[in-house]
C-alpha positions as CSV (number, residue, x, y, z in Angstrom):
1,X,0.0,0.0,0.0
2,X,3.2,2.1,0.5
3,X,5.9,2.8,-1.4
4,X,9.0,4.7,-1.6
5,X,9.3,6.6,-4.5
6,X,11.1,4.2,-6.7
7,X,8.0,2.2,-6.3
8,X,9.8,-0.3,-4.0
9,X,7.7,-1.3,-0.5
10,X,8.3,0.4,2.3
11,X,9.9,-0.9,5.2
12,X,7.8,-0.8,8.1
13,X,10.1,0.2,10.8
14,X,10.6,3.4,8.1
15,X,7.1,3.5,7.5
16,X,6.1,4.0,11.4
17,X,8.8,6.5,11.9
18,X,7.9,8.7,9.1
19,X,3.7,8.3,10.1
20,X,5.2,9.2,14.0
21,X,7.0,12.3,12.6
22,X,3.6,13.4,10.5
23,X,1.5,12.8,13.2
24,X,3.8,14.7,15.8
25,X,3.9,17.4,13.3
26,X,0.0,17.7,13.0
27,X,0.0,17.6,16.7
28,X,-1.7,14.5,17.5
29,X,-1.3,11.9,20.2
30,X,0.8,8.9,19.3
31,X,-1.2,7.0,16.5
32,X,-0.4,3.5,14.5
33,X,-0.2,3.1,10.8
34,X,-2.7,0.3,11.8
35,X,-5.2,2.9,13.5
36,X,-5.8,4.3,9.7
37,X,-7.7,0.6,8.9
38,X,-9.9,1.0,11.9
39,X,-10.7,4.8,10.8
40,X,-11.5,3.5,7.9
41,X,-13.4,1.0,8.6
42,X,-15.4,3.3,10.5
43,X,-15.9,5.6,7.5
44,X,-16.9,3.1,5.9
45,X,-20.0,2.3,8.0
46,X,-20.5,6.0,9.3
47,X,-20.4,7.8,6.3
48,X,-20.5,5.5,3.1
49,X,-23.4,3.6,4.9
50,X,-20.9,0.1,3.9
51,X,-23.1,-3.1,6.1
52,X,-20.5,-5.4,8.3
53,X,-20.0,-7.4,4.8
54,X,-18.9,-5.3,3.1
55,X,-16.2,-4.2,5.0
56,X,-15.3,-7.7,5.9
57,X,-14.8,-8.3,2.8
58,X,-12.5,-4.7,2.1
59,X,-10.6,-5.4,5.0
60,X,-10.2,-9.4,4.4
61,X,-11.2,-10.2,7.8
62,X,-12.4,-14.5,7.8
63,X,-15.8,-13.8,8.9
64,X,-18.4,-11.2,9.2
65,X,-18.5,-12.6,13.5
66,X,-14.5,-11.3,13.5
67,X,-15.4,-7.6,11.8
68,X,-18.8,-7.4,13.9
69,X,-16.4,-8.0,17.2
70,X,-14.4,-4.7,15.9
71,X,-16.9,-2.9,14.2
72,X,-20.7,-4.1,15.5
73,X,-20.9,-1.1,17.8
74,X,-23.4,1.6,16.6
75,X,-22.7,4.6,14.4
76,X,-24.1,7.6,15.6
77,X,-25.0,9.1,12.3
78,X,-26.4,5.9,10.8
79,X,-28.6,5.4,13.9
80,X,-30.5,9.0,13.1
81,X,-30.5,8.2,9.5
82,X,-32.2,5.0,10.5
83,X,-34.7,7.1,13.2
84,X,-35.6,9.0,10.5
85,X,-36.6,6.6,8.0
86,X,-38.4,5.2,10.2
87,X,-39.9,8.1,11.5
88,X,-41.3,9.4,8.4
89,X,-43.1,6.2,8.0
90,X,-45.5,7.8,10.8
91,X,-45.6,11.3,9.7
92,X,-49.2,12.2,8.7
93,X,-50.0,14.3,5.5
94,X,-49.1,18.0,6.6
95,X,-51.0,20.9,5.9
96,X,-51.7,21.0,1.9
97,X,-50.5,17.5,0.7
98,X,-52.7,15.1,-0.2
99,X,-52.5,11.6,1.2
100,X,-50.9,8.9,-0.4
């Protein structure tokens, strides 16, 4: 996934000290290369609405029970996008529209 700029794989020991030194710079807390898959794996389901298969099968996890133990928690912005589906199904006609 990353390479120096001949194309060639990065080393990881390189690749940790160089995503240390960016992530000091943008003053965050100590962060792992490997935090990046769980952010986005969480962008995934928060924001581009993926289901636990999906990203099971994007991050190459065995089986959807190994990314539900990561990843099976709610997501905040998913849970009112589901409220308000569900929601609307109750909303009467308001003032002007005809019913359906």
């Amino acid at each position: 996934m990353f390479t120096t700029a001949s194309g060639r794989p990065i080393e990881p020991s390189n690749l940790n000290r160089m995503f240390s030194t960016l992530t000091k710079k943008a003053g965050l807390d100590h962060e792992r290369v490997h935090n990046l898959r769980h952010t986005a794996a969480t962008i995934l389901r928060a924001y581009g609405g993926a289901d636990l298969i999906d990203v099971k099968e994007i991050l190459g996890h065995s089986t959807v029970a190994v990314t539900s133990d990561l990843y099976g928690h709610g997501v905040p912005p998913l849970q009112k996008e589901l409220m308000n589906k569900v929601g609307s199904l109750f909303e009467g006609p308001r003032d002007g529209q005809a019913v359906k």
